[in-house]
C-alpha positions as CSV (number, residue, x, y, z in Angstrom):
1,X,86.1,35.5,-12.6
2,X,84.8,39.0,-13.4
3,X,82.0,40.9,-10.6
4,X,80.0,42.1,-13.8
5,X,76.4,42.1,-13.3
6,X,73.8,39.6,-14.2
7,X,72.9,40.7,-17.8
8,X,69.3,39.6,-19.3
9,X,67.9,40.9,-22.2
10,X,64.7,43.0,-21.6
11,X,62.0,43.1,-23.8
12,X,61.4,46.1,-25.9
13,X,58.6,48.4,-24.0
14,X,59.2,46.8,-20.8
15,X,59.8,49.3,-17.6
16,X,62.0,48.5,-15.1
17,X,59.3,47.7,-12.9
18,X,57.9,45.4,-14.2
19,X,61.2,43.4,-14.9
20,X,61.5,43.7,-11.3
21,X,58.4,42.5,-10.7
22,X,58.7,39.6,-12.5
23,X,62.1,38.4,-11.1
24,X,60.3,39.2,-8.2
25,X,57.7,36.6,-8.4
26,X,59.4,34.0,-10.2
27,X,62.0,34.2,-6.9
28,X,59.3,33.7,-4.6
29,X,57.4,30.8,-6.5
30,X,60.3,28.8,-6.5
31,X,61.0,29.8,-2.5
32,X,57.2,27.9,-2.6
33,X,58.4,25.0,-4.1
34,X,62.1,24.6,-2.8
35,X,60.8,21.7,-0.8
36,X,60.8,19.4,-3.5
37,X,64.1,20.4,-5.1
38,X,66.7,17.6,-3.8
39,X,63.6,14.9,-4.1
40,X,61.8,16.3,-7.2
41,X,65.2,16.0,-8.7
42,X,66.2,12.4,-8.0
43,X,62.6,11.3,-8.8
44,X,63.2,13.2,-12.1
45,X,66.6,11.1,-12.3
46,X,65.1,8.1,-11.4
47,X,62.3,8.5,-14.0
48,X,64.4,9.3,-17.0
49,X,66.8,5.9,-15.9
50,X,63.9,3.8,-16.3
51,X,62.5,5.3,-19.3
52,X,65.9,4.3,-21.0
53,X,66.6,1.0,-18.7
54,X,63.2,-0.6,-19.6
55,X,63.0,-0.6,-23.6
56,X,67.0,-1.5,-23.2
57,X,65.7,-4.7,-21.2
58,X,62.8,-5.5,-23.4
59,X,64.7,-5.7,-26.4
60,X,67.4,-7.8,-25.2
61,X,64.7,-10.2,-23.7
62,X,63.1,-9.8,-27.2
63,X,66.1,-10.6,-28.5
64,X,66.8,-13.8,-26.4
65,X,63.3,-15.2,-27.2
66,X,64.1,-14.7,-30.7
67,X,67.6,-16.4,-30.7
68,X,66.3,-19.3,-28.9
69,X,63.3,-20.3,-30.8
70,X,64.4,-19.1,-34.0
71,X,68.2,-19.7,-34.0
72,X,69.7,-17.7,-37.3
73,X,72.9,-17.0,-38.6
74,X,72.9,-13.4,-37.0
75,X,71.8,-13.3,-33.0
76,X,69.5,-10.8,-32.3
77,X,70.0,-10.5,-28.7
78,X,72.3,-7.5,-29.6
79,X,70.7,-5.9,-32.2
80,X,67.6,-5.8,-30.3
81,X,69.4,-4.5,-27.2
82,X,70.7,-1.3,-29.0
83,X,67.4,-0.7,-31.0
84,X,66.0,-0.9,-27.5
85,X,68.8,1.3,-26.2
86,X,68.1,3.5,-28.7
87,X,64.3,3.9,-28.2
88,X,64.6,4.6,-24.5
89,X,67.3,7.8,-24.6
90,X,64.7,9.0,-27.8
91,X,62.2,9.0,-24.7
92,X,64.7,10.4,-22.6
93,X,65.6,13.2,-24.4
94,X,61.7,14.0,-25.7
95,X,60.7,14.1,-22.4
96,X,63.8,16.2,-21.5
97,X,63.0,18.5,-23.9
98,X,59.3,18.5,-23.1
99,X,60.3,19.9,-19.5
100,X,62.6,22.2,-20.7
101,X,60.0,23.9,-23.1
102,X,57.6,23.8,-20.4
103,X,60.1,25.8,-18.0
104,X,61.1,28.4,-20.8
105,X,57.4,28.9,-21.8
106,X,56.6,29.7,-17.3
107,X,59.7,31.8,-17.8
108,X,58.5,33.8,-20.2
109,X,54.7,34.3,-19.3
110,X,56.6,35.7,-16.1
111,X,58.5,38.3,-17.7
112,X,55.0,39.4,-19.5
């Protein structure tokens, strides 16, 4: 492990100041909300589980329904499990991604 400094890349026009500044009050905003850290982050856990657990259930339920009343040469309990499975980590990661735009968009009005 080196000691080299934390390197960011400034924008062009941008004093020192303000970069400072800016570091600066992002630090302290999330001093603000360090009491939800540990518990926003297992609620965050939590909700992204379920978001992939539920459609995953539904479609196997769908899927049992389907090979009991309408028994068929191919079951559809599995197929209908994975499209489920499927479904829910496409929620997953939208919403991932949704957050993580959100958090690179407060970033950046920051360093304004």
């Amino acid at each position: 492990m080196t000691d080299e400094p934390e390197h960011t890349v400034a924008k062009p026009g941008r004093s020192l100041g303000e970069a400072v500044g800016a570091k600066a009050a992002r630090k302290l905003r999330a001093r603000r909300n360090a009491s939800q850290g540990v518990w926003f982050g297992l609620g965050m856990m939590g909700l992204i589980g379920w978001s992939v657990t539920i459609p995953t259930l539904l479609g196997a339920a769908l899927g049992l329904w389907l090979d009991r009343h309408y028994p068929g040469r191919h079951p559809w309990t599995l197929a209908l499990l994975m499209a489920g499975l499927a479904i829910g980590c496409f929620n997953a990661w939208r919403w991932v991604a949704k957050e993580d735009k959100a958090i690179r968009d407060e970033q950046e009005g920051d360093d304004e």
